[in-house]
Backbone as a printed PyTorch tensor [residue, N CA C, xyz], in Angstrom:
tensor([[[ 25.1810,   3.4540, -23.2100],
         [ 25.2310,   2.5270, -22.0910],
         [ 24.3650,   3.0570, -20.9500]],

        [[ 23.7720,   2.3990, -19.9730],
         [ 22.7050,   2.7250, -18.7810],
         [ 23.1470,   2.3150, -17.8560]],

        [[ 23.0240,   3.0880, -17.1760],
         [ 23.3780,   3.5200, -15.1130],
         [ 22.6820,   2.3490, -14.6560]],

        [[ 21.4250,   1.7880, -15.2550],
         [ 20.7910,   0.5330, -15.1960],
         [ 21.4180,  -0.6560, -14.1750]],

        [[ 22.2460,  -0.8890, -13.3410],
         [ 22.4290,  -1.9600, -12.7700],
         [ 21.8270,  -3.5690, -12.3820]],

        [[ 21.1890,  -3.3130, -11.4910],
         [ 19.7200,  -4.4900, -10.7200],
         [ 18.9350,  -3.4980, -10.4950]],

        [[ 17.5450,  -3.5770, -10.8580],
         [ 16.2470,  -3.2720, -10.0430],
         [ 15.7430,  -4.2570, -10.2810]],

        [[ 14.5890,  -4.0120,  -8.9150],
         [ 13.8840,  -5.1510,  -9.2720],
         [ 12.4480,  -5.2060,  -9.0230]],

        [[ 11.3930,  -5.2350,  -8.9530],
         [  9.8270,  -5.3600,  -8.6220],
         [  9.3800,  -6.2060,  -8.6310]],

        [[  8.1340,  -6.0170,  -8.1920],
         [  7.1410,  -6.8100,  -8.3560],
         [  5.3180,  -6.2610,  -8.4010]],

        [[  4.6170,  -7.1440,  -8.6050],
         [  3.4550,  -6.3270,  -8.3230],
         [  2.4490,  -7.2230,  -8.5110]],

        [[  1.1650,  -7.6990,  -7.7980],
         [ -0.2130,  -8.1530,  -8.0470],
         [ -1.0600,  -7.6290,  -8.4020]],

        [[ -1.8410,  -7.9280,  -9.1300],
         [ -3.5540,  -7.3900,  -9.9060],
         [ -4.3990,  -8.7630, -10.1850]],

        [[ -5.2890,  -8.6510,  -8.9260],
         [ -6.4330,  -9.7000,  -8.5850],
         [ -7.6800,  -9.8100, -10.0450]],

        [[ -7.3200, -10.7000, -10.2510],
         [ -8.6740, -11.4840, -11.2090],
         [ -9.9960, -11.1960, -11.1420]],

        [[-10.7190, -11.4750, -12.2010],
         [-11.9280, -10.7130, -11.9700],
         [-12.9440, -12.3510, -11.2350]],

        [[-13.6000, -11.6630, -10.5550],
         [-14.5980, -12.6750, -10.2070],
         [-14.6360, -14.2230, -10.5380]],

        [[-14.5170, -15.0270, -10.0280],
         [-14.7450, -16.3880, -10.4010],
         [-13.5180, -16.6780, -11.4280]],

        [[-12.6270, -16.0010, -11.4220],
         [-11.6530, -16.6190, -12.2610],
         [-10.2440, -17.0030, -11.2300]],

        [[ -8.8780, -17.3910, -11.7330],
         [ -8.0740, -17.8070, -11.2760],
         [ -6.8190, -16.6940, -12.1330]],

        [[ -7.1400, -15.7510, -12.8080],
         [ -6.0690, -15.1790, -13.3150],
         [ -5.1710, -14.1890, -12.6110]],

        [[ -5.3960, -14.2560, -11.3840],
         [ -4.3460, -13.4360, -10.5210],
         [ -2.8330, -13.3070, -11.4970]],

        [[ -2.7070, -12.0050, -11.7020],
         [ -0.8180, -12.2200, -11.6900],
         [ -0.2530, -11.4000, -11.0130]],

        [[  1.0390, -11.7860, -10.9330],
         [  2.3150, -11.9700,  -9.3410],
         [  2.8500, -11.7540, -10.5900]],

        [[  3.6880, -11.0540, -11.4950],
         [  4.9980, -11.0590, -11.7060],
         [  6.2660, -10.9820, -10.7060]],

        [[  7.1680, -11.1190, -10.6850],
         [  8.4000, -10.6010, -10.4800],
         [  9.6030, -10.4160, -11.4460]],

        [[ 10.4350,  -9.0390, -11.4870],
         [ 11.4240,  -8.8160, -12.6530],
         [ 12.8620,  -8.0840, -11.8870]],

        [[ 13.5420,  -8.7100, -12.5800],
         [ 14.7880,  -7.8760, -12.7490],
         [ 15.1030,  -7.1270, -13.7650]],

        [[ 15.2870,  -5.9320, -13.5730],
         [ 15.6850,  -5.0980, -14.9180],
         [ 17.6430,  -4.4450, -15.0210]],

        [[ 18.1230,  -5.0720, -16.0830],
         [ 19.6140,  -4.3310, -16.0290],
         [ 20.5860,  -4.6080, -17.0890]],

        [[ 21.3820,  -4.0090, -17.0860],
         [ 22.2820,  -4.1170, -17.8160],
         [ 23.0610,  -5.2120, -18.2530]],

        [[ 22.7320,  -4.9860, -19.6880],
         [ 22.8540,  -6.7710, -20.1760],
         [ 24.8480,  -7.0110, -19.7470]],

        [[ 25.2480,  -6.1450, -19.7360],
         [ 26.4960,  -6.2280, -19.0360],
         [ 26.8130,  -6.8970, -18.1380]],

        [[ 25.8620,  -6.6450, -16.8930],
         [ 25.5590,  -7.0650, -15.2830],
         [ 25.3940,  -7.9980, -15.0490]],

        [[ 24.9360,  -8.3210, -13.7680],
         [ 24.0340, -10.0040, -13.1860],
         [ 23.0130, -10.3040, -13.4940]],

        [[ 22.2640,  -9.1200, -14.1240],
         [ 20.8260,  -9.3500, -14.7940],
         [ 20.8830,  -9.7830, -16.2840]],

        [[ 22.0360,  -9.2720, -16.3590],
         [ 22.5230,  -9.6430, -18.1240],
         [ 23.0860, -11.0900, -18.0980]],

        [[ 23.6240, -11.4260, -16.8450],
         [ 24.4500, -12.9160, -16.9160],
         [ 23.3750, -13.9420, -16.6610]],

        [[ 22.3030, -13.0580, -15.6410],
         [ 21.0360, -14.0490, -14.9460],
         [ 20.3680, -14.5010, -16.4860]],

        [[ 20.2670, -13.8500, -17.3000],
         [ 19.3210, -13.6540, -19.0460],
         [ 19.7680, -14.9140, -19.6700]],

        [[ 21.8140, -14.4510, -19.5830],
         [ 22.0480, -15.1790, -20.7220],
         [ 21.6110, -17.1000, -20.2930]],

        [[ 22.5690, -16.6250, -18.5040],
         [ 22.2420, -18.4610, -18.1000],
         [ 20.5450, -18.9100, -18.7620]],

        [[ 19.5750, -18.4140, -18.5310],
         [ 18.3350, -18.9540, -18.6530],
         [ 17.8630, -19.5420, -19.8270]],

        [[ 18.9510, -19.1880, -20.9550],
         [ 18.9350, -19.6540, -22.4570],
         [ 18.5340, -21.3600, -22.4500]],

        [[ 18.6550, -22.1980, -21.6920],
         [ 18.7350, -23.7240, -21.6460],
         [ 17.2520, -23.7810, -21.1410]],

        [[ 16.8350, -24.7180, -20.9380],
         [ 15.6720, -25.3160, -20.0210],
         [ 15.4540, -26.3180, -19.1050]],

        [[ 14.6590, -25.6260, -18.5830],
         [ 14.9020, -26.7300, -17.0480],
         [ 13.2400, -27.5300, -17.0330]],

        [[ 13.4360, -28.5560, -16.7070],
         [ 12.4540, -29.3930, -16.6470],
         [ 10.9530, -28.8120, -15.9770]],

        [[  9.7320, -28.5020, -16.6290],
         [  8.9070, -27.9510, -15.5390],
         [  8.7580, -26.7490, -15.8370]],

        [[  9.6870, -25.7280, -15.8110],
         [  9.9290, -24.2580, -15.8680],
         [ 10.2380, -24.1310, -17.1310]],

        [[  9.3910, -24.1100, -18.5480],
         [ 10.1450, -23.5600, -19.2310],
         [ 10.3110, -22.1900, -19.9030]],

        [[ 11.3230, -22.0410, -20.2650],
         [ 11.7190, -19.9050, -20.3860],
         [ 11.0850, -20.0650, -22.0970]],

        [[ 10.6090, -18.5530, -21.7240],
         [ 10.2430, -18.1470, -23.3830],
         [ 11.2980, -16.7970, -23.4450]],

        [[ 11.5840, -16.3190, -24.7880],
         [ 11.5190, -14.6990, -24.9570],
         [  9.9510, -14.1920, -24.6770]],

        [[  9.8930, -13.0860, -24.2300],
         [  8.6760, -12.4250, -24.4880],
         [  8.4340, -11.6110, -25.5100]],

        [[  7.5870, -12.3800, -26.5770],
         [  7.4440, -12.1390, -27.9110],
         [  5.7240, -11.3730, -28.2370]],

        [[  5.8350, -10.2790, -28.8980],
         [  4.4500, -10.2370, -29.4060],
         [  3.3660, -10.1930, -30.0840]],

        [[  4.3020, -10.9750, -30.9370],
         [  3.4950, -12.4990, -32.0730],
         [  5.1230, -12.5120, -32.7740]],

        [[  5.0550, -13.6930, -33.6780],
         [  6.0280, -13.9860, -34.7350],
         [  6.6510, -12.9360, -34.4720]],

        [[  8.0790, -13.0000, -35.1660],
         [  9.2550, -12.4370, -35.2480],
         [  8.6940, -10.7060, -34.1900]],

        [[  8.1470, -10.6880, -33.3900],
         [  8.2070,  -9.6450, -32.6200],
         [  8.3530,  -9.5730, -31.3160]],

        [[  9.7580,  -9.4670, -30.8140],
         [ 10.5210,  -9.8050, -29.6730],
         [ 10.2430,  -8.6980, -29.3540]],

        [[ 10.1580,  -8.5850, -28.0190],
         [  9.7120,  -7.1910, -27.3170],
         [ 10.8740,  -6.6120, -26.8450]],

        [[ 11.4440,  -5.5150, -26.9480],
         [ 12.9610,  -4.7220, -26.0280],
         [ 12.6300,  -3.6600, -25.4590]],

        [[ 13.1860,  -3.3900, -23.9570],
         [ 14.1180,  -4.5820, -24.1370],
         [ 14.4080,  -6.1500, -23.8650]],

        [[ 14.9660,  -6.7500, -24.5440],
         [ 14.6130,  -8.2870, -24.7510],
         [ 14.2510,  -8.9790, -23.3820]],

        [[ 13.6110,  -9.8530, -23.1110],
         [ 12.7850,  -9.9090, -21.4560],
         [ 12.4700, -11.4140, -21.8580]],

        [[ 13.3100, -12.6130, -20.4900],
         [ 13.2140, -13.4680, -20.6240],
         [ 12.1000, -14.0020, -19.5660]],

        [[ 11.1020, -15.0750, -19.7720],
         [ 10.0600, -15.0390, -18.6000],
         [ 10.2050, -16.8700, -18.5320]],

        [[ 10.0690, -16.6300, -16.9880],
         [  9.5490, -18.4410, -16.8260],
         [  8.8610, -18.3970, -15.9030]],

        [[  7.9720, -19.9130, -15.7110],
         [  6.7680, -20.1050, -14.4680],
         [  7.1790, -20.2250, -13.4250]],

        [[  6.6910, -19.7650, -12.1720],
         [  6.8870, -20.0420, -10.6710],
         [  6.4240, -21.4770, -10.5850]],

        [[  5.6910, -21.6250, -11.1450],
         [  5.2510, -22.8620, -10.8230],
         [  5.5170, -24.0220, -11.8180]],

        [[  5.3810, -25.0640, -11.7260],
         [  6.1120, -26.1530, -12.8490],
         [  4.5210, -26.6780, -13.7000]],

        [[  5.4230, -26.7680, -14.6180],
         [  4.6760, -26.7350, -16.2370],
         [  3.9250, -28.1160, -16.3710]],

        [[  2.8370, -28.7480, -15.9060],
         [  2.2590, -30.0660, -16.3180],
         [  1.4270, -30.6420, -17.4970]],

        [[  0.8850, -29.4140, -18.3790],
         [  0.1280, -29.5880, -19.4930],
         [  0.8340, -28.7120, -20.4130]],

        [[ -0.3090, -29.3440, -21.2790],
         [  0.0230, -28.3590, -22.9370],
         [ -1.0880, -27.7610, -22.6830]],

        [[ -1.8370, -27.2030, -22.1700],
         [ -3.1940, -26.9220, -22.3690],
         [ -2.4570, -25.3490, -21.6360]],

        [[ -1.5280, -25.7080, -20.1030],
         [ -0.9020, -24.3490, -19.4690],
         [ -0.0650, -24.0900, -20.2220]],

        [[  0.9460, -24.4970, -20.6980],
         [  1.7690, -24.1950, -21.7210],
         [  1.4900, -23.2960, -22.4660]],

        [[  0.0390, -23.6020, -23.2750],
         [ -0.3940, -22.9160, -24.2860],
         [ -1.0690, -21.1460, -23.8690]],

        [[ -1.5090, -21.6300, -22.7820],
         [ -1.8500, -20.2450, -22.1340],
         [ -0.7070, -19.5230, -21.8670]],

        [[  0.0630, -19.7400, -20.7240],
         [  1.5890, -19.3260, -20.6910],
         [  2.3500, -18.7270, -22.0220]],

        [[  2.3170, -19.4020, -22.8580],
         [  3.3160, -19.3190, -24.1700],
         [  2.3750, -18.2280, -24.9980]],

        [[  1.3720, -17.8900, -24.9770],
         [  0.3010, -17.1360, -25.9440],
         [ -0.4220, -15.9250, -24.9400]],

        [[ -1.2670, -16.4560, -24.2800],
         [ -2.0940, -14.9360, -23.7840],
         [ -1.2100, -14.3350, -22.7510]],

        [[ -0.6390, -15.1560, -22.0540],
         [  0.3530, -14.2040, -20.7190],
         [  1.4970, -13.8660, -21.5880]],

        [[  2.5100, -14.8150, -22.0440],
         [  3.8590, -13.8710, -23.3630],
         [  3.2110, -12.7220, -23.9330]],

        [[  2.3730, -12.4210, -24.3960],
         [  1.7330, -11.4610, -25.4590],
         [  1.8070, -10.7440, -24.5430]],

        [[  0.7420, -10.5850, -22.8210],
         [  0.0840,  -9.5770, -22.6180],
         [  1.7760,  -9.2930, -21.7550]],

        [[  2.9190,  -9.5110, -20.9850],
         [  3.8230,  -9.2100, -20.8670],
         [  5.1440,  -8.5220, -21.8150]],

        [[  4.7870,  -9.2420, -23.1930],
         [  5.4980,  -8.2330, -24.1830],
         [  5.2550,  -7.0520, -24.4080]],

        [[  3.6260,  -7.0340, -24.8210],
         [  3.1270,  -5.5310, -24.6550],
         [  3.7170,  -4.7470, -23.0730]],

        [[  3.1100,  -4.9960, -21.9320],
         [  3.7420,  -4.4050, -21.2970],
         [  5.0650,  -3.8850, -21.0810]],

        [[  6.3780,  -4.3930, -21.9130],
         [  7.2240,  -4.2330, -21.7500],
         [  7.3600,  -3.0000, -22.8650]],

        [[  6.7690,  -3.1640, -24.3600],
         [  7.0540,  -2.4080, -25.2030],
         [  6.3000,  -0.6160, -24.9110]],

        [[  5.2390,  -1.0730, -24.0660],
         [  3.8460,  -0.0330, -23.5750],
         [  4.8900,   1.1710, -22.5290]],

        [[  5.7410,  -0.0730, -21.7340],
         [  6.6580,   0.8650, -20.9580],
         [  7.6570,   1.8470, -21.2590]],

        [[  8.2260,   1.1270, -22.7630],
         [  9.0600,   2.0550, -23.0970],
         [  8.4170,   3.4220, -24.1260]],

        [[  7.3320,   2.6590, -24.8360],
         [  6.6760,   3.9980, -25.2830],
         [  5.8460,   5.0880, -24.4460]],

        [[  6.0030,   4.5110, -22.9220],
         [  5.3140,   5.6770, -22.2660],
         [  6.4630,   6.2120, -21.3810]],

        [[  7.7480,   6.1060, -21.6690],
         [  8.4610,   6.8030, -21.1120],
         [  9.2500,   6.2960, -20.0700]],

        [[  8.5230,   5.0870, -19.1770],
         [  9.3470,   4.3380, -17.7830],
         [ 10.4420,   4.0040, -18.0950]],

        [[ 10.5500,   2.8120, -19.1990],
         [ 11.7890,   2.3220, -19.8320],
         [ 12.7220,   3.4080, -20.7120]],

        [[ 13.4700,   4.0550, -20.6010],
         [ 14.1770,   4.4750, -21.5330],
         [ 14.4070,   4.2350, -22.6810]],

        [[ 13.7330,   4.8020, -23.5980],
         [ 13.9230,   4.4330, -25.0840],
         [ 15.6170,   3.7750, -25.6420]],

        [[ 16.1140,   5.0830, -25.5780],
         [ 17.5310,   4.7690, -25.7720],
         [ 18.4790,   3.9160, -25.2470]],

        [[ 17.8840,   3.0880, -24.0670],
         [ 18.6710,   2.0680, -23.4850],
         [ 18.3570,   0.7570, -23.5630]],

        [[ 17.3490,   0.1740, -24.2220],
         [ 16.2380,  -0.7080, -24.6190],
         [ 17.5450,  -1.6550, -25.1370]],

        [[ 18.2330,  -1.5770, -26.1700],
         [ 19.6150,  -2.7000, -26.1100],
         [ 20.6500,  -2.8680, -25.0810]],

        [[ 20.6740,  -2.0240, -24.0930],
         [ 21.9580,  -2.0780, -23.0790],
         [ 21.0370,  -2.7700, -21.9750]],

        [[ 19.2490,  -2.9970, -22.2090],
         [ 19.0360,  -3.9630, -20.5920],
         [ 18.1460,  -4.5460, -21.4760]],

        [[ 17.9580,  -5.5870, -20.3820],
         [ 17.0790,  -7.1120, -20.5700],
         [ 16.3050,  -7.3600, -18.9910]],

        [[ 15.4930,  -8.0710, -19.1500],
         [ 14.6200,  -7.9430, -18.2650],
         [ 14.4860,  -9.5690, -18.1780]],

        [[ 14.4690, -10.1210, -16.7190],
         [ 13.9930, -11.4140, -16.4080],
         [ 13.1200, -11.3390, -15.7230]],

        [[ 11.6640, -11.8980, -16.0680],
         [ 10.5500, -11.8320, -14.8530],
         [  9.9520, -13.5810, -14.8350]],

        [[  9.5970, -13.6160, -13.4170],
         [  8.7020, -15.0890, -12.9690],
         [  7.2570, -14.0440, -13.2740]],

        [[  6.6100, -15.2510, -13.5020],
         [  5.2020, -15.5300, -13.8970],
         [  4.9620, -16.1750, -13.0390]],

        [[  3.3810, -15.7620, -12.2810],
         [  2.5010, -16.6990, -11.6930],
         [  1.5190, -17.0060, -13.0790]],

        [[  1.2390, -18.2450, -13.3700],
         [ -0.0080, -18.2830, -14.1560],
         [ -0.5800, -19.6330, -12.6060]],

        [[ -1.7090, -19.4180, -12.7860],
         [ -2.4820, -20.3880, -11.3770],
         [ -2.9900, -21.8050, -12.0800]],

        [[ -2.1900, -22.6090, -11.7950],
         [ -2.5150, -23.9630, -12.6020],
         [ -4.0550, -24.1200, -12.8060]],

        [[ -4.8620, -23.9950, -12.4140],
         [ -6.8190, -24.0890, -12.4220],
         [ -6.6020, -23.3140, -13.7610]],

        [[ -6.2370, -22.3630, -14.3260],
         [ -6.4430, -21.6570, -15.5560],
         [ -6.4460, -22.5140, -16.7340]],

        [[ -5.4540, -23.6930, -16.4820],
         [ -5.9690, -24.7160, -17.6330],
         [ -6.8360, -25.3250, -17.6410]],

        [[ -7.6000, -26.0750, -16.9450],
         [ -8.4670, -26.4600, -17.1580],
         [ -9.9300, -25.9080, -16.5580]],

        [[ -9.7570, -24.9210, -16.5420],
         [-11.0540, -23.7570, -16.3190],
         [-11.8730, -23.6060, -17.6160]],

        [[-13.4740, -23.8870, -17.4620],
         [-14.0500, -24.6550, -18.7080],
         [-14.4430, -22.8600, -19.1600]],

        [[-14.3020, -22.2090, -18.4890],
         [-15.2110, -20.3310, -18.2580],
         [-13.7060, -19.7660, -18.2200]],

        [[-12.6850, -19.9740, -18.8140],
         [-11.6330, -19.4570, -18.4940],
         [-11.8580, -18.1410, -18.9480]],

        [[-11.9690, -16.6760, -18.6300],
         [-11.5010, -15.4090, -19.0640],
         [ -9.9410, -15.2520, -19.9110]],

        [[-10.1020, -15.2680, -21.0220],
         [ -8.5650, -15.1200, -21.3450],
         [ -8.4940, -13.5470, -21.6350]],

        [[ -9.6840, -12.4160, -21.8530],
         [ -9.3580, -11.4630, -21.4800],
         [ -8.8470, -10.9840, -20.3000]],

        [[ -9.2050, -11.7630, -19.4440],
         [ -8.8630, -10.8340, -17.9830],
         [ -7.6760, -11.7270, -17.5590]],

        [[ -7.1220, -12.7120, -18.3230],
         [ -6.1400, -13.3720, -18.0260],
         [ -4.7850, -12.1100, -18.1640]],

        [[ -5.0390, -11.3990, -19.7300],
         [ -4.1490, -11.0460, -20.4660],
         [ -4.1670,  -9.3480, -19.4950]],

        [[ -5.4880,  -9.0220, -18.9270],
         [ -5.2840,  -7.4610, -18.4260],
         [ -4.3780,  -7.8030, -17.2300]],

        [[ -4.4880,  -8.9220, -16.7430],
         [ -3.8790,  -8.4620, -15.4010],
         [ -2.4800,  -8.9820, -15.5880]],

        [[ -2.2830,  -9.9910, -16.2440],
         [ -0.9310,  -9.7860, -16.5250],
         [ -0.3520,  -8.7880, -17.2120]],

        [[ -0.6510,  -7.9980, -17.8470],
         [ -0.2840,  -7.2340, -18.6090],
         [ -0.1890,  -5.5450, -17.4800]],

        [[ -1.2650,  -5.5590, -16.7290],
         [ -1.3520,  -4.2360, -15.9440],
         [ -0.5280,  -4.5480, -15.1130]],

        [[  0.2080,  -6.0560, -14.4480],
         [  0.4450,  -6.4830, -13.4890],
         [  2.0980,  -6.3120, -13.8520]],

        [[  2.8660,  -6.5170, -15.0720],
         [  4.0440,  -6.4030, -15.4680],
         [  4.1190,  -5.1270, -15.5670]],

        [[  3.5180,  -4.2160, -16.0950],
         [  3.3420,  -2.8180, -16.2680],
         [  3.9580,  -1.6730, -14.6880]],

        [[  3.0220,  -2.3900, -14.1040],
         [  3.4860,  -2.1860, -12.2410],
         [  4.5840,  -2.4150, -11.8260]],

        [[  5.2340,  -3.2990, -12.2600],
         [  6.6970,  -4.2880, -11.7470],
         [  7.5820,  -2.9910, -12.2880]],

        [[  7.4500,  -3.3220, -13.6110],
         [  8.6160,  -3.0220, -14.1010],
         [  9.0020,  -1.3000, -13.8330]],

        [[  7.1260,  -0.6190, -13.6430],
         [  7.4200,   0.9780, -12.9810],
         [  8.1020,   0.9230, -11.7460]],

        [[  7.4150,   0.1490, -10.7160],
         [  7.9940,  -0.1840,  -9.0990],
         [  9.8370,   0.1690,  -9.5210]],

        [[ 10.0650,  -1.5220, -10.0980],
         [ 11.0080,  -1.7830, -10.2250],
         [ 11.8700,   0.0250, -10.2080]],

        [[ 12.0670,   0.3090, -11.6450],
         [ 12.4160,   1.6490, -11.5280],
         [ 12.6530,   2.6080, -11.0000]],

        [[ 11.5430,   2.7320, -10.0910],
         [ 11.3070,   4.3160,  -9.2350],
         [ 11.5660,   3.4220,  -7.9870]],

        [[ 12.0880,   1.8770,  -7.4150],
         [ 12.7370,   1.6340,  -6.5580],
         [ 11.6140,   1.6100,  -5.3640]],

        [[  9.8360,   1.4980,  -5.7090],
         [  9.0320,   1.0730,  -4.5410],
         [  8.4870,  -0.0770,  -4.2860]],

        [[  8.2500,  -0.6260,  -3.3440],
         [  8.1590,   0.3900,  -1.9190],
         [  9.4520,   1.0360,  -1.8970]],

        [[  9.0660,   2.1320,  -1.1350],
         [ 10.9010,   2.5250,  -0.7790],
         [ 11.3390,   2.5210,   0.9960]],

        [[ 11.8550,   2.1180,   0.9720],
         [ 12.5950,   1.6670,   2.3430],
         [ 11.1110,   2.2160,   3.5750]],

        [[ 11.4890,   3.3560,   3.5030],
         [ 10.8130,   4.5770,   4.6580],
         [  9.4690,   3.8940,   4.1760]],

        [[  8.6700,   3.8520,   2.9940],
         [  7.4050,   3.1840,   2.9880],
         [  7.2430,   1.7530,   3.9630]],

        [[  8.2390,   1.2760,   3.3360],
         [  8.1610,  -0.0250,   4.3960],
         [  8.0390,  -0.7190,   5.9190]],

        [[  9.2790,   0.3140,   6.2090],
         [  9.3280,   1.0410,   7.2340],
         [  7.8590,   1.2860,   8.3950]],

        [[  7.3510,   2.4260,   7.5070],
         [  6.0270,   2.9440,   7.9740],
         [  5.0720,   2.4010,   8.0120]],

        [[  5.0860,   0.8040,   7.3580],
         [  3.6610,   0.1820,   7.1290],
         [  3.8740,  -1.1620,   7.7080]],

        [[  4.9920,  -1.1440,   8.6720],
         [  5.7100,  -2.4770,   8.8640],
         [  4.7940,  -2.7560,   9.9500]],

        [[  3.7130,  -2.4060,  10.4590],
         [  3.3170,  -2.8590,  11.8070],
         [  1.3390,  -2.8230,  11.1730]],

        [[  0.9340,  -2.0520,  10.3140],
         [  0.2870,  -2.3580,   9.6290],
         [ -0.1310,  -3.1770,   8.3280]],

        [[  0.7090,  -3.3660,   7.3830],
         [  0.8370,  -4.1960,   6.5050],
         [  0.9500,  -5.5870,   7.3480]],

        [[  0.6930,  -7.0150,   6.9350],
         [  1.4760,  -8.3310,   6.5630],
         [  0.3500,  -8.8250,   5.6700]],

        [[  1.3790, -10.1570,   5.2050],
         [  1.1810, -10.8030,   4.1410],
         [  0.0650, -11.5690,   4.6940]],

        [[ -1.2560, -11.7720,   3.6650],
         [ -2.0750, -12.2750,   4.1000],
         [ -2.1440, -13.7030,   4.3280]],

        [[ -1.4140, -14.7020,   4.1490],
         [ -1.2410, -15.9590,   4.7020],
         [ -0.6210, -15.6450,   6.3290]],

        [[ -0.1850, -14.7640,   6.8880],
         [  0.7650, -15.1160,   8.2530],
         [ -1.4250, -14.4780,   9.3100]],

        [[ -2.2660, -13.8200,   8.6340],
         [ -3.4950, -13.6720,   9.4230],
         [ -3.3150, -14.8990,  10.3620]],

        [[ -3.5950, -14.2900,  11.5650],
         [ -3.9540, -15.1170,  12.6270],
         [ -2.7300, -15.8270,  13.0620]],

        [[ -1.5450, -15.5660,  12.2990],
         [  0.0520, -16.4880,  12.8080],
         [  0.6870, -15.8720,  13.8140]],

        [[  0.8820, -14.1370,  12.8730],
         [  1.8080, -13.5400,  13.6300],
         [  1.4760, -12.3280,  14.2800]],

        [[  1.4500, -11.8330,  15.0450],
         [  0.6880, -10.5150,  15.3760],
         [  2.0990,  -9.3640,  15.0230]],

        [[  1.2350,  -8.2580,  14.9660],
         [  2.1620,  -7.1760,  14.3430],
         [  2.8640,  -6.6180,  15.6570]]])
């Protein structure tokens, strides 16, 4: 059993040039016991718009520990769908399995947690005629990779935040709010 409770992360990795593949994950990681385990099981149904996959990485290869993903944003094609459901699932399964073989995830606890993460995929990715689906799949993939370490080791950590609170903001508030 794992000390595992809620963590949670997040993390961005900007697209390469002229593309739209930014990914934003966000995850909860915990004990399928827990609220992260209850948050998993509720997500089993589907909701109109948003729909949840396992994160699989191909046929019968479910990634653990088992990690349920849905879109931030609502689902209007098969064309995003198909991206969503194939190059971002893949490159997030790997990340999940990459984590535990490099040590972040705990091997031995890989059945006692489950992982729920939002996906940004950027609606323009479907119908982007030059779409990169390599650089679709690195940055989601480097971008879950980040989360789920953050997540873990619990950064930012407070005192970081703290310290960068008058230097840091979010780049939409430019020119709103002064520090």
């Amino acid at each position: 059993m794992t000390n595992i409770i809620f963590k949670a992360g997040e993390a961005t990795v900007l697209a390469a040039e002229g593309q739209y593949t930014d990914a934003m994950p966000e995850v909860l990681i915990g004990s399928v016991n827990g609220p992260v385990g209850h948050a998993f099981a509720s997500m089993m149904g589907q909701s109109a718009g948003h729909t949840r996959f396992f994160a699989i990485r191909d046929l019968n290869q479910l990634a653990r520990p088992a990690t349920m993903m849905t879109s931030k944003v609502t689902i209007t094609s098969a064309e995003y769908i198909e991206l969503f459901g194939g190059v971002v699932q893949g490159a997030i399964a790997d990340a999940v399995v990459d984590s535990v073989s490099e040590g972040v995830i705990p091997k031995n606890a890989v059945d006692d947690l489950c992982i729920v993460v939002t996906v940004w995929l950027d609606p323009r990715c479907a119908g982007h005629a030059e779409l990169d689906k390599k650089d679709l799949y690195r940055t989601n993939y480097e971008a879950m990779k980040l989360a789920i370490a953050r997540a873990l080791k619990g950064e930012p950590s407070i005192d970081e935040l703290i310290k960068n609170r008058k230097s840091i903001k979010h780049y939409a508030l430019e020119g709103v709010v002064e520090n």
